[in-house]
N, CA, C and O atoms as a GROMACS GRO file, in nm:
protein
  292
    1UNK      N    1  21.220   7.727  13.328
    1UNK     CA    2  21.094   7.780  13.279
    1UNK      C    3  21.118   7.913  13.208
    1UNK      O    4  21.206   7.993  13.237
    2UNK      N    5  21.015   7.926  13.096
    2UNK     CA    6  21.114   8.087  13.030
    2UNK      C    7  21.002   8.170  13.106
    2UNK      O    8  20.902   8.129  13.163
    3UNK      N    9  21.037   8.262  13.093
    3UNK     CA   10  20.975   8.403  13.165
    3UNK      C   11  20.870   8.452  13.081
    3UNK      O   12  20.896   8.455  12.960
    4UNK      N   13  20.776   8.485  13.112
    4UNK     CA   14  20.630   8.540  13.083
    4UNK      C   15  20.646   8.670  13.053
    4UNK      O   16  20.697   8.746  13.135
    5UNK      N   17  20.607   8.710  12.940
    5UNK     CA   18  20.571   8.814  12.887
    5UNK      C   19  20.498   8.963  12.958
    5UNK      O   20  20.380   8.990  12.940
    6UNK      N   21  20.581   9.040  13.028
    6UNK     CA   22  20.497   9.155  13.093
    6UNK      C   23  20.363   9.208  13.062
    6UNK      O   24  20.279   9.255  13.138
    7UNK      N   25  20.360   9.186  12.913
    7UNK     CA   26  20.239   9.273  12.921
    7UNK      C   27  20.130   9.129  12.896
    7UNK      O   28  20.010   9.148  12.916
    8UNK      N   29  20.167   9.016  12.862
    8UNK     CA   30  20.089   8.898  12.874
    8UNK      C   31  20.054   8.884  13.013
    8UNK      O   32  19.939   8.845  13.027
    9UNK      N   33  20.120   8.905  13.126
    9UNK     CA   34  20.112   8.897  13.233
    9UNK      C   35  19.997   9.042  13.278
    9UNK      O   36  19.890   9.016  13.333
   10UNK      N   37  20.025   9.149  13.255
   10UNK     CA   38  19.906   9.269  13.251
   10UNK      C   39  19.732   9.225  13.184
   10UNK      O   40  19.628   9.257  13.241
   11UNK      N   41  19.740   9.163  13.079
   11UNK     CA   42  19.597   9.142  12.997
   11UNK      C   43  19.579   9.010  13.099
   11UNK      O   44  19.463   8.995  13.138
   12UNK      N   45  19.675   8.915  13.149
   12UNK     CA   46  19.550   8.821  13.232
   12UNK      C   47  19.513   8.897  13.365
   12UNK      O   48  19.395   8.928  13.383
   13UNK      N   49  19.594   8.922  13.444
   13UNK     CA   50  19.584   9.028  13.578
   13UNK      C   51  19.461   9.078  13.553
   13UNK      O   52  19.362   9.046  13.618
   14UNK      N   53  19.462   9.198  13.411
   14UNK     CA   54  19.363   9.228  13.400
   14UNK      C   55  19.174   9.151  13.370
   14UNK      O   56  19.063   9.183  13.412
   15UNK      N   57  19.221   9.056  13.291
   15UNK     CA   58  19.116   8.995  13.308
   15UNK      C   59  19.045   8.915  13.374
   15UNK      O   60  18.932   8.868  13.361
   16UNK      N   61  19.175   8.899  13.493
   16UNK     CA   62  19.101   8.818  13.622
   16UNK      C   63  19.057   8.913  13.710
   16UNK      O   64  19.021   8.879  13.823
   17UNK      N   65  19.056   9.032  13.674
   17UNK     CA   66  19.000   9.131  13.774
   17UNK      C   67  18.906   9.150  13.719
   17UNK      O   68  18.819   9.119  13.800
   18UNK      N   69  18.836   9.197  13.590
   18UNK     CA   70  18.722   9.194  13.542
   18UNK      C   71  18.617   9.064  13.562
   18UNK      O   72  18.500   9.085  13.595
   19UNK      N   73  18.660   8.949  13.542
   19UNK     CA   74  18.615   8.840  13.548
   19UNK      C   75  18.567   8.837  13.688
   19UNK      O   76  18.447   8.823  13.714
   20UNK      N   77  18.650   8.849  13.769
   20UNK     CA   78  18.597   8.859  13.949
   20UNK      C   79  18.501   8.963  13.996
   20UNK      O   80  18.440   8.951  14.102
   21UNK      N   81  18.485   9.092  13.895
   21UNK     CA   82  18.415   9.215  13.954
   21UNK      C   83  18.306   9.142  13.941
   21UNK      O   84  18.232   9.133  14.039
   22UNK      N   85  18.264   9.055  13.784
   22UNK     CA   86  18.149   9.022  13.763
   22UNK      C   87  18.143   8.876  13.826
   22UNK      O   88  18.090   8.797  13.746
   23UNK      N   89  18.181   8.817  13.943
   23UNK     CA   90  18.162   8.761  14.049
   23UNK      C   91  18.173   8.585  13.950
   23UNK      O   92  18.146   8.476  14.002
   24UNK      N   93  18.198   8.597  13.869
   24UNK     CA   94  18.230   8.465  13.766
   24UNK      C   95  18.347   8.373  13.819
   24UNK      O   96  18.436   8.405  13.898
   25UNK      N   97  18.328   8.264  13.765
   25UNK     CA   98  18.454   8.163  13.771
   25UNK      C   99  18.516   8.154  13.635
   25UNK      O  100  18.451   8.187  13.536
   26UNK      N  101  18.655   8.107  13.624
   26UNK     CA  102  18.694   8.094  13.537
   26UNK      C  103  18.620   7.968  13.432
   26UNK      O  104  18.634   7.976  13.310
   27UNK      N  105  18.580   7.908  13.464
   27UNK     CA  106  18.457   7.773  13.405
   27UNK      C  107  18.419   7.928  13.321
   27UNK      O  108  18.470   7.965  13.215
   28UNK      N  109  18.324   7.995  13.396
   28UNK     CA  110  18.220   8.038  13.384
   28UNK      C  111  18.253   8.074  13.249
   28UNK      O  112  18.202   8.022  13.150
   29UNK      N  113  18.343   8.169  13.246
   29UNK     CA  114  18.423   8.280  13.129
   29UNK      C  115  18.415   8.197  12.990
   29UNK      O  116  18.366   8.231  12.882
   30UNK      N  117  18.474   8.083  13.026
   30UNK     CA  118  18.549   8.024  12.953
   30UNK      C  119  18.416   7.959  12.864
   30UNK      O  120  18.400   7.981  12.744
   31UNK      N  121  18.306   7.857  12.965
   31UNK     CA  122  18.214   7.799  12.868
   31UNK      C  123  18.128   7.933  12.786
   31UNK      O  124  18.092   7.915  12.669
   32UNK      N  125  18.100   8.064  12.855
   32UNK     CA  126  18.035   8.168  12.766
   32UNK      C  127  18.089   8.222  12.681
   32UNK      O  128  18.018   8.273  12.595
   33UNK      N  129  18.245   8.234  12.671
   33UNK     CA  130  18.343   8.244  12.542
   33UNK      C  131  18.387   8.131  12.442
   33UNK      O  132  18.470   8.138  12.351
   34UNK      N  133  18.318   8.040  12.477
   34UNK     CA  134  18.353   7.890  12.444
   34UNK      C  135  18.456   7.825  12.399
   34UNK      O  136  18.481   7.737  12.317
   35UNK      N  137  18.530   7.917  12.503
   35UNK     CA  138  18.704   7.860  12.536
   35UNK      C  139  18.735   7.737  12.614
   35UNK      O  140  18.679   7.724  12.723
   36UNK      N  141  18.795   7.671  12.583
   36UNK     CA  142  18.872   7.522  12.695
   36UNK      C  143  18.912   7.638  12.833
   36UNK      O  144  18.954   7.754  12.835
   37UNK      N  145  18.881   7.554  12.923
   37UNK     CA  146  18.909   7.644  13.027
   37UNK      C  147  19.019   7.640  13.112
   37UNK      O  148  19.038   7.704  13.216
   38UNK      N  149  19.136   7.500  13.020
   38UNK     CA  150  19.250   7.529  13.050
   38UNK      C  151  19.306   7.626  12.989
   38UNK      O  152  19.389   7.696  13.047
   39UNK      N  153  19.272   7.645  12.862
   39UNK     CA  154  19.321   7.774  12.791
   39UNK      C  155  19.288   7.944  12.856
   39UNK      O  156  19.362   8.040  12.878
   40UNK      N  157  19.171   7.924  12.870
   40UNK     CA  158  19.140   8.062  12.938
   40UNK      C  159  19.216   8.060  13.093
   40UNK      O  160  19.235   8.168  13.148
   41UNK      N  161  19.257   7.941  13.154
   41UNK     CA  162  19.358   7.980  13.286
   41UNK      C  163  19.504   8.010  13.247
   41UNK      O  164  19.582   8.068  13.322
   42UNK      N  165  19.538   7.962  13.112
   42UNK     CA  166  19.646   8.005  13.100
   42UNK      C  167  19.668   8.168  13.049
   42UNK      O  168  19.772   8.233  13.061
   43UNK      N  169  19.529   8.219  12.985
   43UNK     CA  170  19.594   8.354  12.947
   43UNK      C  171  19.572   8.444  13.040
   43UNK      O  172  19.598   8.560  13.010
   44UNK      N  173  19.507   8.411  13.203
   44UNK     CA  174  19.438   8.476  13.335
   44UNK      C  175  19.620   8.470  13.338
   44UNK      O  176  19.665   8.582  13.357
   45UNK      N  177  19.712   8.378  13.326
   45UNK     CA  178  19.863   8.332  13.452
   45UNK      C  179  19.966   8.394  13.380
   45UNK      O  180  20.079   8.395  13.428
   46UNK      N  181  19.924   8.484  13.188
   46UNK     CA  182  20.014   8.510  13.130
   46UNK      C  183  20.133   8.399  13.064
   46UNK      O  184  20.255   8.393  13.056
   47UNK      N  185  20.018   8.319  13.026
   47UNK     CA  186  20.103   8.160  12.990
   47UNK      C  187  20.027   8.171  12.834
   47UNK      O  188  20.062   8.085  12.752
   48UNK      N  189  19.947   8.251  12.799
   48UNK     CA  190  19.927   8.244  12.656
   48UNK      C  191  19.881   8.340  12.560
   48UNK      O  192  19.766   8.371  12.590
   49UNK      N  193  19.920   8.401  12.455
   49UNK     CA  194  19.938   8.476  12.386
   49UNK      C  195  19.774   8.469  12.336
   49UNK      O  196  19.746   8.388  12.247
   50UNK      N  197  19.703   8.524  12.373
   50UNK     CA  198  19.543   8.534  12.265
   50UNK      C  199  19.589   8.600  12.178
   50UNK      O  200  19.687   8.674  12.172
   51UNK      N  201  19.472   8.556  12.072
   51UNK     CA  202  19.479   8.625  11.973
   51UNK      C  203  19.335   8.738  11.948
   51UNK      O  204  19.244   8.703  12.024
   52UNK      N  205  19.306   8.828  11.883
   52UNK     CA  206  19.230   8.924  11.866
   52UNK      C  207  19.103   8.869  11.916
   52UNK      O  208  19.042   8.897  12.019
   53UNK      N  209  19.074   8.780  11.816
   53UNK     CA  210  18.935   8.710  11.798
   53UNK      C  211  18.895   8.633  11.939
   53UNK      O  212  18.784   8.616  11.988
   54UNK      N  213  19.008   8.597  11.980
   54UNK     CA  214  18.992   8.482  12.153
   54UNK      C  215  18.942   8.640  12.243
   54UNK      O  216  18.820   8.645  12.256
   55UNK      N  217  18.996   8.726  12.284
   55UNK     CA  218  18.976   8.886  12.363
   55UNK      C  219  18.844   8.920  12.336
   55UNK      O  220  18.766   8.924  12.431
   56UNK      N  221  18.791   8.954  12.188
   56UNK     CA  222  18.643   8.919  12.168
   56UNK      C  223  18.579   8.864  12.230
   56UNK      O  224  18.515   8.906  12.326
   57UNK      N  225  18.584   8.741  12.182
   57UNK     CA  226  18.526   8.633  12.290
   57UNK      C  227  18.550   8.666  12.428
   57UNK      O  228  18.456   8.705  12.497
   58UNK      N  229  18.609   8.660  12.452
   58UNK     CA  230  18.611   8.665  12.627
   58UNK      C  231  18.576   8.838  12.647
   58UNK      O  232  18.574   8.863  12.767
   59UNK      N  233  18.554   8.936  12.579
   59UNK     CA  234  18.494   9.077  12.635
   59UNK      C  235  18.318   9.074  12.602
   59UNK      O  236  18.242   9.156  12.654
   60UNK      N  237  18.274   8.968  12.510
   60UNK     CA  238  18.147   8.957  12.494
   60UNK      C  239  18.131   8.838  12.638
   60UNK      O  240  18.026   8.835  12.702
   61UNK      N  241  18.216   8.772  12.663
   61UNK     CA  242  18.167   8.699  12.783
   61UNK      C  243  18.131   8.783  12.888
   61UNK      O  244  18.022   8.776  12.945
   62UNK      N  245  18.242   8.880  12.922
   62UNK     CA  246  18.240   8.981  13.027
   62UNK      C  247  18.163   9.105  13.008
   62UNK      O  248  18.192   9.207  13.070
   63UNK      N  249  18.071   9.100  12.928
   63UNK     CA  250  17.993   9.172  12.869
   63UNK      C  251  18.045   9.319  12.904
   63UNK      O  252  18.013   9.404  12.987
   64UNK      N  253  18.143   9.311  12.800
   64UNK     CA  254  18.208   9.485  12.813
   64UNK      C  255  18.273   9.476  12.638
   64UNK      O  256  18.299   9.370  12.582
   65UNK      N  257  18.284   9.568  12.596
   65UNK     CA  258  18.368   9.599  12.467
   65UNK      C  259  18.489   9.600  12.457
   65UNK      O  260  18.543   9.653  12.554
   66UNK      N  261  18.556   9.563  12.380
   66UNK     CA  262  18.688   9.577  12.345
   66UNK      C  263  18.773   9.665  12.438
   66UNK      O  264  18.819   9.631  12.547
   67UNK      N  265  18.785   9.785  12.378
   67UNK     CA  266  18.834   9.903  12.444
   67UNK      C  267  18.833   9.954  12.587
   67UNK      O  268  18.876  10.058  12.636
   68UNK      N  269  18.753   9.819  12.653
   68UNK     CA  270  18.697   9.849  12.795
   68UNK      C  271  18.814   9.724  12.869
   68UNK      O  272  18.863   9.733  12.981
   69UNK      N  273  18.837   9.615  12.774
   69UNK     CA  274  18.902   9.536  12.833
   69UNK      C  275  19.061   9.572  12.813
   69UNK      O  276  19.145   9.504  12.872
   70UNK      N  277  19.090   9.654  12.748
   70UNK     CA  278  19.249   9.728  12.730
   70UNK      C  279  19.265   9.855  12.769
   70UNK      O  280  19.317   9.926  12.683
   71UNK      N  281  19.231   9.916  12.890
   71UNK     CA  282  19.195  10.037  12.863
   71UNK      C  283  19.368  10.111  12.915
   71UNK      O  284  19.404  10.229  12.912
   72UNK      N  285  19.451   9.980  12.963
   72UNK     CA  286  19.607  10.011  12.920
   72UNK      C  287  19.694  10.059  12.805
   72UNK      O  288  19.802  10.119  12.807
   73UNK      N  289  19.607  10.013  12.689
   73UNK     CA  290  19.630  10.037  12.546
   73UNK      C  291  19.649  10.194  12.567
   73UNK      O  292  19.673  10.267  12.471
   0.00000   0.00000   0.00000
């Protein structure tokens, strides 16, 4: 298996902690970002590279802004 990306591994961590504050399931995230919600478990496990526009989506799901969902940046 190849090895996961550290900081791919940091942005899902992180967004499964946001996702959980707001007491959601991953379903949940995923149909209000209107992501496949195998896709949205893979970028929670650091198994997939989003791209700008997918983080959007999923920070308007989590109803927070950009800059709120990286605040590692």
């Amino acid at each position: 298996m190849k090895n996961k990306d550290p900081n791919l591994i940091a942005i899902g961590r992180h967004f499964k902690k946001l996702r959980q504050e707001q007491r959601m399931s991953q379903e949940d995230i995923a149909h209000k970002a209107d992501l496949n919600f195998s896709y949205y478990g893979k970028i929670e496990r650091g198994e997939q590279n989003p791209s700008i526009l997918i983080c959007l989506k999923i920070a308007w799901a989590l109803e927070k802004k950009l800059p709120e969902i990286f605040p590692f940046i």
